[in-house]
N, CA, C and O of each residue as an XYZ file, in Angstrom:
792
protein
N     -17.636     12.528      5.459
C     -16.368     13.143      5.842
C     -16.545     14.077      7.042
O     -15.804     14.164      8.021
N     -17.555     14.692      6.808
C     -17.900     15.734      8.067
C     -18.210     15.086      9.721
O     -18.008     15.605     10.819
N     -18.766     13.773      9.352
C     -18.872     13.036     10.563
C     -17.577     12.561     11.195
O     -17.389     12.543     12.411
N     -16.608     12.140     10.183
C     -15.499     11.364     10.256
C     -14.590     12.671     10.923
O     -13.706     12.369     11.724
N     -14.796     14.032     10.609
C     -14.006     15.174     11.409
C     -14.423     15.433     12.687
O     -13.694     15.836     13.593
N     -15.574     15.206     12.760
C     -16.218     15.452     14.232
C     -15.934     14.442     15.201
O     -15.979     14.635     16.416
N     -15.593     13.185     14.556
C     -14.777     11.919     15.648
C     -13.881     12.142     16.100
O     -13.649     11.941     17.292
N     -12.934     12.730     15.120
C     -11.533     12.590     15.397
C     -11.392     13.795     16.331
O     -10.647     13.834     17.310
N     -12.322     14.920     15.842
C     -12.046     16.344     17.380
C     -12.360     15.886     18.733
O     -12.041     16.523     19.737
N     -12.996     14.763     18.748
C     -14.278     14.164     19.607
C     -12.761     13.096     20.447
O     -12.256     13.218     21.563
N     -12.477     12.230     19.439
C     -11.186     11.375     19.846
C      -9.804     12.417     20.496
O      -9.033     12.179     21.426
N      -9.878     13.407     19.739
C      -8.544     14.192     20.419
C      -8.848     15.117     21.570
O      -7.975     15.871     22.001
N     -10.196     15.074     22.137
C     -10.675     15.400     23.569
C     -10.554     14.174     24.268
O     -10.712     14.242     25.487
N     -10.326     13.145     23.803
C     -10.331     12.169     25.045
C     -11.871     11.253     25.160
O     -12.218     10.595     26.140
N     -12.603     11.419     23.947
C     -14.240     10.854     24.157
C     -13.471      9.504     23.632
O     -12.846      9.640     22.580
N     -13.451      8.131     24.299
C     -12.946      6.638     23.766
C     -14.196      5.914     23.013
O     -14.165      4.900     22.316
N     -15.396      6.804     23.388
C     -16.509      5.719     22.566
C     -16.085      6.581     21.059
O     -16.540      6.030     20.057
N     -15.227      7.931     20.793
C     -15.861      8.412     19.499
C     -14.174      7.871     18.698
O     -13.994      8.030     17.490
N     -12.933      7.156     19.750
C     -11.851      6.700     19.020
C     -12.007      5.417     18.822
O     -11.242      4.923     17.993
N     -13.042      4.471     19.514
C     -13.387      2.948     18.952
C     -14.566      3.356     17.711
O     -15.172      2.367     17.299
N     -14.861      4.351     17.231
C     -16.168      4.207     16.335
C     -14.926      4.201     14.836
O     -15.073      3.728     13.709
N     -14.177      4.669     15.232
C     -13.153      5.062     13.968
C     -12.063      3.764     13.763
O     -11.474      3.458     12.726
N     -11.978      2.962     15.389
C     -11.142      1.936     15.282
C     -11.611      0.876     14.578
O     -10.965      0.166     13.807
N     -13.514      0.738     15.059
C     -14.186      0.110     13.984
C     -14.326     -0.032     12.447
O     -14.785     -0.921     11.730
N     -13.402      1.935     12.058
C     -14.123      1.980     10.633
C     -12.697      0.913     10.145
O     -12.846     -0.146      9.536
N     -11.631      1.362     10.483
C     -10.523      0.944     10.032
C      -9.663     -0.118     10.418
O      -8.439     -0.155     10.289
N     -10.584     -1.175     11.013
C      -9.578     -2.725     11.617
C      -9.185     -3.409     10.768
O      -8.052     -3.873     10.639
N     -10.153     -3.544     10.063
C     -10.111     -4.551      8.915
C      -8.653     -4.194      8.206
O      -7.634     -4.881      8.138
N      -8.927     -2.901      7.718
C      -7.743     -2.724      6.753
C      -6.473     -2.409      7.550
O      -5.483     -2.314      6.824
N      -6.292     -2.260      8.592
C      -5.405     -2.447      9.510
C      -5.140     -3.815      9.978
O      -4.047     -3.931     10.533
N      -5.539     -4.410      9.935
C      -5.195     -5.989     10.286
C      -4.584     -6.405      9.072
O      -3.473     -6.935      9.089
N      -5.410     -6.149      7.691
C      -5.086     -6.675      6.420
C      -3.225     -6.039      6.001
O      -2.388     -6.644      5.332
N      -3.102     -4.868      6.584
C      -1.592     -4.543      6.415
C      -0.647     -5.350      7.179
O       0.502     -5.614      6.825
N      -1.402     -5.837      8.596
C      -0.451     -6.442      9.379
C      -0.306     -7.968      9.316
O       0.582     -8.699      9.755
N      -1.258     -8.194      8.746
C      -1.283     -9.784      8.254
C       0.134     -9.777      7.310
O       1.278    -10.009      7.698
N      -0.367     -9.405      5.826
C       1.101     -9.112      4.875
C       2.214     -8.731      5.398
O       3.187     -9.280      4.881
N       2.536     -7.722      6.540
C       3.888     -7.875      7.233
C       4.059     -8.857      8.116
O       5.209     -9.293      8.171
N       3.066     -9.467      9.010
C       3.377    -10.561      9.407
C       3.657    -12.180      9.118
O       4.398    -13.076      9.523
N       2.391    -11.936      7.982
C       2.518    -13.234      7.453
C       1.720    -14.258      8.151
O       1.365    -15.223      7.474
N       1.322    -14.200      9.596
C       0.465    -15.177      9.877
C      -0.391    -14.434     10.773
O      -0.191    -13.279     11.148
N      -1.592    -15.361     11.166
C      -2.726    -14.832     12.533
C      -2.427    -13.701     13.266
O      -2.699    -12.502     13.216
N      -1.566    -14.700     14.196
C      -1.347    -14.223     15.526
C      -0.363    -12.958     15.748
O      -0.439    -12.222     16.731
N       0.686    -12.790     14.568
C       1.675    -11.745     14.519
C       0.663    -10.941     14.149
O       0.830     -9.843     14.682
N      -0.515    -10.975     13.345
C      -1.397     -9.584     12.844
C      -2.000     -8.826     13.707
O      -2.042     -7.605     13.855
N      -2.698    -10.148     14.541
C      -3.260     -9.450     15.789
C      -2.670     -8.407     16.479
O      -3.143     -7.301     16.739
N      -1.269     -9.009     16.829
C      -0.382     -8.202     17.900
C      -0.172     -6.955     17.154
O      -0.216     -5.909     17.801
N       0.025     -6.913     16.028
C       0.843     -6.122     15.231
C      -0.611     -4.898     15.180
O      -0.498     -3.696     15.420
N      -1.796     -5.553     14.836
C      -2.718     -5.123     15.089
C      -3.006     -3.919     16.188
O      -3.168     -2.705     16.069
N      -2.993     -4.733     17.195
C      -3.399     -3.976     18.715
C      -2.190     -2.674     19.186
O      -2.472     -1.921     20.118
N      -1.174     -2.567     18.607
C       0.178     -2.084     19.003
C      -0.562     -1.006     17.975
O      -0.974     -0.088     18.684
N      -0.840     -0.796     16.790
C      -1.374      0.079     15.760
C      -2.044      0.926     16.315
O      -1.778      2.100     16.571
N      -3.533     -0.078     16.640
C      -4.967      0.849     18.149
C      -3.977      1.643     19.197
O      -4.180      2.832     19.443
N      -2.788      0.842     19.857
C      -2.335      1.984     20.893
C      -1.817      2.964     20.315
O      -2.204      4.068     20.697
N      -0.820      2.910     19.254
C      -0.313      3.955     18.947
C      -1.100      5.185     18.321
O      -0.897      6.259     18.888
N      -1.784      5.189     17.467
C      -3.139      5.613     16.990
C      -3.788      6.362     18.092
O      -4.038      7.557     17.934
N      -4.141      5.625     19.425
C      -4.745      6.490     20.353
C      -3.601      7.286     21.128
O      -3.999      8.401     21.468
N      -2.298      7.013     21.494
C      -1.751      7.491     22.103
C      -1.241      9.183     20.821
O      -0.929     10.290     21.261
N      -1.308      8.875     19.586
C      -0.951     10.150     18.943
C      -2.585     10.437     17.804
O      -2.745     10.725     16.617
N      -3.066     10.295     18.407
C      -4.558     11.127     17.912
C      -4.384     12.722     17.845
O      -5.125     13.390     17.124
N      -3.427     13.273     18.584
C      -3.635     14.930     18.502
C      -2.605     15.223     17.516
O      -2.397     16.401     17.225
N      -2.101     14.520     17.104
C      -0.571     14.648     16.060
C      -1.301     14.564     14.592
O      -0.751     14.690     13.498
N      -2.584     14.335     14.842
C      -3.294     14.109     13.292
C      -3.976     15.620     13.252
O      -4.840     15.991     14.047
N      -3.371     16.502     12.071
C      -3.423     17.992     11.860
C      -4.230     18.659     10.677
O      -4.263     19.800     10.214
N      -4.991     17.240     10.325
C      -6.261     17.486      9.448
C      -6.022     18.126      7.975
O      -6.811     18.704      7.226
N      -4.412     17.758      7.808
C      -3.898     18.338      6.563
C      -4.476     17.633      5.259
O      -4.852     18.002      4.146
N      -4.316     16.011      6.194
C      -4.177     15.093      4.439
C      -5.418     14.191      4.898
O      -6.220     14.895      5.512
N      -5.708     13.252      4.827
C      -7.130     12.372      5.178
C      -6.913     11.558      6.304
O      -5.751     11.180      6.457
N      -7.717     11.210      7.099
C      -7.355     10.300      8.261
C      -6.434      9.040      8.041
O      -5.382      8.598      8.503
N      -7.767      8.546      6.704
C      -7.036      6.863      6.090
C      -5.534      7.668      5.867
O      -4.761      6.957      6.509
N      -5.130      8.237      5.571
C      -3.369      8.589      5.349
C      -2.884      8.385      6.358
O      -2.093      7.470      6.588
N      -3.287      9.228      7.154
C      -2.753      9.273      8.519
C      -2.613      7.542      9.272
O      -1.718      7.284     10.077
N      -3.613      6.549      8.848
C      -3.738      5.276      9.633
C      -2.869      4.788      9.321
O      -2.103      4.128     10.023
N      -2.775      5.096      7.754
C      -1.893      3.840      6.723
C      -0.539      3.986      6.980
O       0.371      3.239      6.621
N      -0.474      5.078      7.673
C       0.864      5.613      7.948
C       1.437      5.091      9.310
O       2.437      4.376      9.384
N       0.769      5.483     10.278
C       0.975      4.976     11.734
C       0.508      3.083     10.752
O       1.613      2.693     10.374
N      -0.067      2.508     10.518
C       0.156      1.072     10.581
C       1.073      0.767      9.706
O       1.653     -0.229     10.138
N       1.633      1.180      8.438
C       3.126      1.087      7.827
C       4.119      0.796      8.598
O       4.729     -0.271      8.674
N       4.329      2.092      9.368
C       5.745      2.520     10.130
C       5.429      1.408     11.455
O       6.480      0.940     11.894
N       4.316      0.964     12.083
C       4.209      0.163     13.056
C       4.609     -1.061     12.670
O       5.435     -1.606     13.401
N       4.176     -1.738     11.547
C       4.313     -2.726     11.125
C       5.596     -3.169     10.927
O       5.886     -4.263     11.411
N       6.647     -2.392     10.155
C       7.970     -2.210      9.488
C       8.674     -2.372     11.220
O       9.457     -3.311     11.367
N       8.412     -1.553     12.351
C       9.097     -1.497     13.382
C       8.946     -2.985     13.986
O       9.715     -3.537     14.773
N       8.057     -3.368     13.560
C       7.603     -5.171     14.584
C       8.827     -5.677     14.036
O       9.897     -6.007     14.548
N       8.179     -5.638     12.295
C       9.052     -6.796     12.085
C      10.420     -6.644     12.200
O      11.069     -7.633     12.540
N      10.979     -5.610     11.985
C      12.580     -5.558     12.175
C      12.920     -5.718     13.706
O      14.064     -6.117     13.922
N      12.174     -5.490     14.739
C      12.393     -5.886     16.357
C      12.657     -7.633     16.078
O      13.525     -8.399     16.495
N      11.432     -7.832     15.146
C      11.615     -9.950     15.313
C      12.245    -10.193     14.667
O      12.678    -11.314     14.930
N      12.939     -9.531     13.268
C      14.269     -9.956     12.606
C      15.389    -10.246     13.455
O      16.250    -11.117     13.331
N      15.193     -9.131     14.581
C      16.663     -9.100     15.219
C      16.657     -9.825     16.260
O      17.702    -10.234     16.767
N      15.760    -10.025     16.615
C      15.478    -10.986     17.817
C      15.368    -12.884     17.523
O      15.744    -13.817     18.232
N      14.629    -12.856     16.060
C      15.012    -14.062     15.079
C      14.975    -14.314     14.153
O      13.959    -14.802     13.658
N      16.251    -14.060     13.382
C      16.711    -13.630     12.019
C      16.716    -14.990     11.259
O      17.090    -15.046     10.087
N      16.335    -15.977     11.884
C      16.309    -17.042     10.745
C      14.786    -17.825     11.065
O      14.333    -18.237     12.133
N      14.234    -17.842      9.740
C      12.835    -18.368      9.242
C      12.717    -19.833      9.053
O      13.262    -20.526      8.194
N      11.988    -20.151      9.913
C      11.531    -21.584     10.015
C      10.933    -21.833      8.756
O      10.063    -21.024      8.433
N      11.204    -22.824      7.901
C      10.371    -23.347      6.964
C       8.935    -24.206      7.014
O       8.043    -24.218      6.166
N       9.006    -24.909      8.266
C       8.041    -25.300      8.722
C       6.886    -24.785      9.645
O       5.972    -25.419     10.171
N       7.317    -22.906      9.706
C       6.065    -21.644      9.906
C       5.176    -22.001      8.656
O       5.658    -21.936      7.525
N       3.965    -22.351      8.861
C       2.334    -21.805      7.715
C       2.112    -20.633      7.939
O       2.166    -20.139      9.065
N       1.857    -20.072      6.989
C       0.912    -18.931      7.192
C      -0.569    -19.163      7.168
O      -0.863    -20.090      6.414
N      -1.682    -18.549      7.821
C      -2.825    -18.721      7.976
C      -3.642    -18.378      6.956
O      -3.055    -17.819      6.029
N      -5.012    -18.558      6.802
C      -5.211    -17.176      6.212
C      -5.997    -16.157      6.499
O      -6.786    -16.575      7.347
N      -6.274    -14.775      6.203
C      -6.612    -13.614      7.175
C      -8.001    -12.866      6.320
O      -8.567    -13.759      5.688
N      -8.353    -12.179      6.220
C      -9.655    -11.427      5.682
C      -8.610    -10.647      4.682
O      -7.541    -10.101      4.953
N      -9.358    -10.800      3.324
C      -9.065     -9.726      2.293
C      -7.674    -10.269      1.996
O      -6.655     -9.578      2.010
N      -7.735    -11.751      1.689
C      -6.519    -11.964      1.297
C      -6.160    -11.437     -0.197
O      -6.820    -10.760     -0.985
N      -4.949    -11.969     -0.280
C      -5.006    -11.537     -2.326
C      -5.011    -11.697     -2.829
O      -4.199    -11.117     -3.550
N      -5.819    -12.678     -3.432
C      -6.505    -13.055     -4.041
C      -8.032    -13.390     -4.294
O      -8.613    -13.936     -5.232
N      -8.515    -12.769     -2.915
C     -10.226    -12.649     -2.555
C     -11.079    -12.166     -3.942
O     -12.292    -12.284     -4.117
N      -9.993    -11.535     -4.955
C     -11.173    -10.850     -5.544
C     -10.670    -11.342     -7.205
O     -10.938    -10.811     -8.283
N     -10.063    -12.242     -6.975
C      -9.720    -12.786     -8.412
C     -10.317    -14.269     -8.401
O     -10.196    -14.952     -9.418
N     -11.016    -14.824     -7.172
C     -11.870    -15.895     -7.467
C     -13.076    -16.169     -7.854
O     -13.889    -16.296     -6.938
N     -13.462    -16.303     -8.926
C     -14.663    -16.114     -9.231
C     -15.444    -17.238     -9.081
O     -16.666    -17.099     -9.120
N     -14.911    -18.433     -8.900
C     -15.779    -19.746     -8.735
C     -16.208    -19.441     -7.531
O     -15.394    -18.914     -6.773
N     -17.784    -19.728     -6.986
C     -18.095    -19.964     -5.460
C     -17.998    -20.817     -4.663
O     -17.968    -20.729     -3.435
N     -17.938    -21.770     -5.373
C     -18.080    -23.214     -5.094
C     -16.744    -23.699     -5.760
O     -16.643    -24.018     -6.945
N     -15.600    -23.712     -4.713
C     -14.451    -24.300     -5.654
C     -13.999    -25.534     -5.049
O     -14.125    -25.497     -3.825
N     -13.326    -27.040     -5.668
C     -13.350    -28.296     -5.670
C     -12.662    -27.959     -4.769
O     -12.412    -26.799     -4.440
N     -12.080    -29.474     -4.007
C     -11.369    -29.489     -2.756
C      -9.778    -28.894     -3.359
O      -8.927    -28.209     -2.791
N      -9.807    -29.339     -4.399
C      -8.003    -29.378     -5.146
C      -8.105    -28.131     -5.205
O      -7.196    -27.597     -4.570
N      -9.135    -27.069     -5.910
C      -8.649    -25.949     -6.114
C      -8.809    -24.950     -4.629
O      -8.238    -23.863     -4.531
N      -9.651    -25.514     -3.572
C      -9.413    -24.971     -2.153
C      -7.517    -25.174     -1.920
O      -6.724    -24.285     -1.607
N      -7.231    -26.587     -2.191
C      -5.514    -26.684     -1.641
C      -4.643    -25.763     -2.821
O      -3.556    -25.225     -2.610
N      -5.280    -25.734     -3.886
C      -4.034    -24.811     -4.602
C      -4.105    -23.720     -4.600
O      -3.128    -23.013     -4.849
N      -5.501    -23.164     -4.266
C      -5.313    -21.762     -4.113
C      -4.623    -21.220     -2.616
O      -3.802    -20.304     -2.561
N      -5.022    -21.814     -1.683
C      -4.346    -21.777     -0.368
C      -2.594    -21.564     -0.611
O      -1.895    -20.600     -0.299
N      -2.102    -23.239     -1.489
C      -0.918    -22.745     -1.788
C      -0.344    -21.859     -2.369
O       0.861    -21.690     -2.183
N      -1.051    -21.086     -3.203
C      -0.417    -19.902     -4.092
C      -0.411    -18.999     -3.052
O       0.636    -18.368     -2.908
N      -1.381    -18.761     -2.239
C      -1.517    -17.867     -1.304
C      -0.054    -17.876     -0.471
O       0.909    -17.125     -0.316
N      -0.455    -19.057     -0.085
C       1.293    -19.957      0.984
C       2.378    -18.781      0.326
O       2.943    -17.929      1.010
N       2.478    -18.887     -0.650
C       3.885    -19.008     -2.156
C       3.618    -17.199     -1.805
O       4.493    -16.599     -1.181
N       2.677    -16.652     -2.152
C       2.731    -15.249     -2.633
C       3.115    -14.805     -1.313
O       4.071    -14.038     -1.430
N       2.720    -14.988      0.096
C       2.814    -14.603      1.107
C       4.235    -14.612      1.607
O       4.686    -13.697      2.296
N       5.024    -15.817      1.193
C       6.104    -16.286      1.658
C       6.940    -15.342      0.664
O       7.988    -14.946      1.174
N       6.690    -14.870     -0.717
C       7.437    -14.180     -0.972
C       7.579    -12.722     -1.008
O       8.633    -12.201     -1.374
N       6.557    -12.045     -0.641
C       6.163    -11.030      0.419
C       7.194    -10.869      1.173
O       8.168    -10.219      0.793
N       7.112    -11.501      2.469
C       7.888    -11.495      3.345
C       9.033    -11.838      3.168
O       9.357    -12.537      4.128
N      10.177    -11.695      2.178
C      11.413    -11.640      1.518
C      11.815    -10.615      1.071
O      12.998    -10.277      1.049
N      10.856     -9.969      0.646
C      11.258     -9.097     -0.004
C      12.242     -7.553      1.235
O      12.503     -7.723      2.426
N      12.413     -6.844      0.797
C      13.669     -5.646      1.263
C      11.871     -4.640      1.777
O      10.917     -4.326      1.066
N      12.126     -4.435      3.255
C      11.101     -3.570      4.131
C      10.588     -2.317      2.907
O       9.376     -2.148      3.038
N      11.038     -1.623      2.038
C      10.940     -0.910      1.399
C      10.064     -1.461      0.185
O       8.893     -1.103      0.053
N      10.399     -1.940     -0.291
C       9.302     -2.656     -1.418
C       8.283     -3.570     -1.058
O       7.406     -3.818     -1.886
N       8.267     -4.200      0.250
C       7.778     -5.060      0.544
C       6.224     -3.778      1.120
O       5.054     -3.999      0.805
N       6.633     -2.669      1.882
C       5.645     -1.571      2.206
C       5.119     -0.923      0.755
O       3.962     -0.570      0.983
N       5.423     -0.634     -0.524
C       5.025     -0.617     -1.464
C       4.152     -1.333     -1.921
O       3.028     -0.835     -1.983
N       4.333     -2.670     -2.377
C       4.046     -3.610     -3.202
C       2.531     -4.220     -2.003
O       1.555     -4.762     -2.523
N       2.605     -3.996     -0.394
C       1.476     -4.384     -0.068
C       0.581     -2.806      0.022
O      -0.647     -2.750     -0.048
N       1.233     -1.928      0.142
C      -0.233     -0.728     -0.404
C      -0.618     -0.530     -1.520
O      -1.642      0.144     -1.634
N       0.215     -1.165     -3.043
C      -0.054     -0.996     -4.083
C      -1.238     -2.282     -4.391
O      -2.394     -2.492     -4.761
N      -0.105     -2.866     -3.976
C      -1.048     -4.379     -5.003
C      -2.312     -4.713     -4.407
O      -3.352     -5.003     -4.999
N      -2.046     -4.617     -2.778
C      -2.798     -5.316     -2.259
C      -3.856     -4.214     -1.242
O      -5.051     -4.162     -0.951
N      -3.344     -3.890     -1.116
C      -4.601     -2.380     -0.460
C      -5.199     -1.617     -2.012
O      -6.235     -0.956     -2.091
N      -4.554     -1.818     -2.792
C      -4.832     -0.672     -4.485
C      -4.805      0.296     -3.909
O      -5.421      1.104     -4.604
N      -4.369      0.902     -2.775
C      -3.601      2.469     -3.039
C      -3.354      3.341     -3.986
O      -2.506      2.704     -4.611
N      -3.488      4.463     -4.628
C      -2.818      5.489     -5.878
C      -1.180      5.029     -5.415
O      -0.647      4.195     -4.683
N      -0.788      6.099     -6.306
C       0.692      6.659     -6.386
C       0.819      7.247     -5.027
O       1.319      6.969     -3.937
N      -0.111      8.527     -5.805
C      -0.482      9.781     -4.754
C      -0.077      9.511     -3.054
O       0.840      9.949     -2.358
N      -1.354      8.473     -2.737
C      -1.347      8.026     -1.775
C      -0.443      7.532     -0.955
O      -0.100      7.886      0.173
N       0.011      6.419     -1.850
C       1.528      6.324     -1.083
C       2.836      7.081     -0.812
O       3.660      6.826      0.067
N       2.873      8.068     -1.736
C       3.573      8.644     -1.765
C       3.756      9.678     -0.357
O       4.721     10.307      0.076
N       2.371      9.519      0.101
C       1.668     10.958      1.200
C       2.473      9.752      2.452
O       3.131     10.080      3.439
N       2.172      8.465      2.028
C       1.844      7.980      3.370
C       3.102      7.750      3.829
O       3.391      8.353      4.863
N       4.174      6.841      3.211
C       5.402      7.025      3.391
C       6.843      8.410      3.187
O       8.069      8.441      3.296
N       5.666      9.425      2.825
C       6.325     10.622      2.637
C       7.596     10.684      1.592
O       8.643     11.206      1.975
N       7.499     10.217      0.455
C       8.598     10.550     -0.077
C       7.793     10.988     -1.748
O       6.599     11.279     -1.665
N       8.351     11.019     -2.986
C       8.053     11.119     -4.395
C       7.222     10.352     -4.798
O       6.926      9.346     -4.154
N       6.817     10.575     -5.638
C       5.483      9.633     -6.374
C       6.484      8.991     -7.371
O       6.183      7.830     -7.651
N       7.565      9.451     -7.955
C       8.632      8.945     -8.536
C       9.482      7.412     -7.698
O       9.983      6.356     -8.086
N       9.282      8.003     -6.582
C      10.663      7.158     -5.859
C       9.425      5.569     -5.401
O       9.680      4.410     -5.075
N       8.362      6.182     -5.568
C       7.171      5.107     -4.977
C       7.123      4.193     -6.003
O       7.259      3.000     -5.731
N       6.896      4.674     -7.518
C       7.000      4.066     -9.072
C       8.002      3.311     -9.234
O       7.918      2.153     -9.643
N       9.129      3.932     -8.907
C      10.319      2.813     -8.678
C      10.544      1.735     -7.675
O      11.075      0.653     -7.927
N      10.075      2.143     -6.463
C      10.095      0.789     -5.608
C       9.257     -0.285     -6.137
O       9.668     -1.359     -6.576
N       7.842      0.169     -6.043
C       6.865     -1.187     -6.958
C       7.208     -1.812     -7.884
O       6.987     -3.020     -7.970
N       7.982     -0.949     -9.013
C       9.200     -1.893    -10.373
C       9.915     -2.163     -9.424
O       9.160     -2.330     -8.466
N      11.282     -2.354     -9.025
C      11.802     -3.078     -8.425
C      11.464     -3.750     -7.355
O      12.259     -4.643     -7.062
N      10.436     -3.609     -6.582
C       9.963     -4.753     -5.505
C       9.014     -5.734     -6.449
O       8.730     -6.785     -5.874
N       8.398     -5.578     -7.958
C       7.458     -6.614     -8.702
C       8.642     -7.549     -8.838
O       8.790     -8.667     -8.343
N       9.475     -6.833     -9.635
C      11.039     -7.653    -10.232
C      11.342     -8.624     -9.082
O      11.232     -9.829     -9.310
N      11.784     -8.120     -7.639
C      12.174     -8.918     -6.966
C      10.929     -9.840     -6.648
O      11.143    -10.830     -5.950
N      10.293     -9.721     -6.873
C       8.823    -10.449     -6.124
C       9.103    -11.836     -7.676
O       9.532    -12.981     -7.538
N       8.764    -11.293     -8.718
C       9.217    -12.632     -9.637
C      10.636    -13.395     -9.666
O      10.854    -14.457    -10.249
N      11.390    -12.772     -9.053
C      12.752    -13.623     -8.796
C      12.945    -14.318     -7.841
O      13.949    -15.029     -7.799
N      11.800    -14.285     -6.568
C      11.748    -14.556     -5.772
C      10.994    -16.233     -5.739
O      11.290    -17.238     -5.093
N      10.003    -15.977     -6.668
C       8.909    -16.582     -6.883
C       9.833    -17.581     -7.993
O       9.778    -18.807     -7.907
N      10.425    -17.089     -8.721
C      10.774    -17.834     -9.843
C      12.005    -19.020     -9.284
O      12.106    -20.065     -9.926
N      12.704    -18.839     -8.345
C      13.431    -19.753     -7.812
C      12.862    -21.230     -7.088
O      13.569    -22.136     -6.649
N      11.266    -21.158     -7.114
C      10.553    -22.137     -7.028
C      10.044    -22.815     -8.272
O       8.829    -22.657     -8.387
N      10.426    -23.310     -8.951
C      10.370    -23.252    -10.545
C       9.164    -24.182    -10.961
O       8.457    -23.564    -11.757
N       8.816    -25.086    -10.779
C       7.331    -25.731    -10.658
C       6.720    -24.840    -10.173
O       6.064    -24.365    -11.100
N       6.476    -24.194     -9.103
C       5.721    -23.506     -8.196
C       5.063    -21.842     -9.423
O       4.067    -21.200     -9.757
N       6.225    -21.936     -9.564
C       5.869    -20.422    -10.732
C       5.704    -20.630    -11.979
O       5.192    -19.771    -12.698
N       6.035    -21.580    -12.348
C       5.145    -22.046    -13.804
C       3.895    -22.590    -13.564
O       3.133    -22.551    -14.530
N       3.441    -23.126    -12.465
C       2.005    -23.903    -12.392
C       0.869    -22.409    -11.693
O      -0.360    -22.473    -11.665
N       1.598    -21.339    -11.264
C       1.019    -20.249    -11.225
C       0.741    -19.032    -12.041
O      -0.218    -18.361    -12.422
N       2.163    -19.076    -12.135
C       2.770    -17.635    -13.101
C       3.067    -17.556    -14.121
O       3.752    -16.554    -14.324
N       2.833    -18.352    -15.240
C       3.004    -18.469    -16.710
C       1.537    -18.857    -17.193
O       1.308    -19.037    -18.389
C-alpha cells in the first residue's frame, strides 16, 4: 500500500513511467468492466483506453480518502455507463447477428473445473457465456453497474456502495432487482434457461 501511495504522488507530479506502473496494476480489471458493458473485444478496448485517459487526465482529483481500486472502479463505472449511453443514442437498435467475443476473466472462468473440456462443452459453455452476456447488456444501466461489480468483479456491499456513491441499502436493492431482471431476461429464452438454469 505504501508503494501504491508513493505512485500515485509520483503520478500526480506528472512522472508517466510511475502512472503506467499503476495502469499496469489495474488493466486487466479495467478491461474486464468494459468488456461486460460492452459486450464485445473491440468496444472494451476503446472503452478501455478512454478509462487510461481519463484516469490520467484526473489523477490529482484522487484525495487519498478511500483506496485507489475505488477510485478506478469508479472513473471505469461512470466511463463505461457514459460510452454506452453515447452508442445507445447514436444506435439504439441491437443487431442480433453482433457475437460477443470472449475477453479475460470471463464469468464463468472460475466455475470450470474440467481442464480439458470436449469440443461440445467448449460450444456450450461459450454459449451460456453468449446468453449471460447478452443478458447483461439488457439489463437498466443501474443494475446492470451493480450486478457486474457484484457478481462479476465480487465487490463487497461496502465497496460499491463507495464507488457509485450512494447506500449500501440502495446497492442491496439494485442487485435483487437487477438478479430478478437478469432471470426474466434469461427466462424468455426458455430452452436456453432450462438447459442452463434449472
Amino acid at each position: 500500500m505504501a508503494d501504491e501511495l508513493k505512485l500515485i504522488k509520483k503520478a500526480q507530479k506528472g512522472d508517466v513511467e510511475a502512472f503506467e506502473k499503476i495502469i499496469t496494476e489495474y488493466q486487466s480489471i479495467i478491461y474486464n468492466i468494459a468488456f461486460r458493458f460492452a459486450g464485445n473485444a473491440e468496444d472494451a478496448a476503446d472503452m478501455s483506453q478512454e478509462v487510461f485517459l481519463k484516469m490520467f487526465r484526473n489523477i490529482n482529483s484522487f484525495q487519498f480518502k478511500s483506496k485507489l481500486s475505488t477510485w478506478i472502479y469508479r472513473v471505469a463505472t461512470n466511463t463505461c455507463l457514459d460510452q454506452v449511453k453515447r452508442k445507445n443514442r447514436n444506435n439504439p437498435a441491437y443487431s442480433l447477428d453482433d457475437g460477443f467475443e470472449d475477453g479475460d476473466g470471463s464469468f464463468f472462468s472460475n466455475e470450470i473445473a474440467d481442464d480439458s473440456p470436449t469440443p461440445d462443452e467448449v460450444i456450450e459453455q461459450a454459449e451460456m457465456k453468449d446468453v449471460i452476456n447478452q443478458a447483461i447488456s439488457e439489463l437498466p444501466d443501474d443494475y446492470r453497474t451493480v450486478i457486474i461489480l457484484r457478481d462479476i468483479q465480487g465487490l463487497s456491499y461496502d465497496e460499491i456502495a463507495e464507488i457509485i456513491e450512494c447506500s449500501v441499502g440502495t446497492v442491496k436493492s439494485r442487485i435483487s432487482r437487477g438478479r430478478r431482471n437478469l432471470r426474466e431476461i434469461l427466462s424468455k429464452d426458455r430452452e436456453l434457461f432450462d438447459k442452463y438454469f434449472v
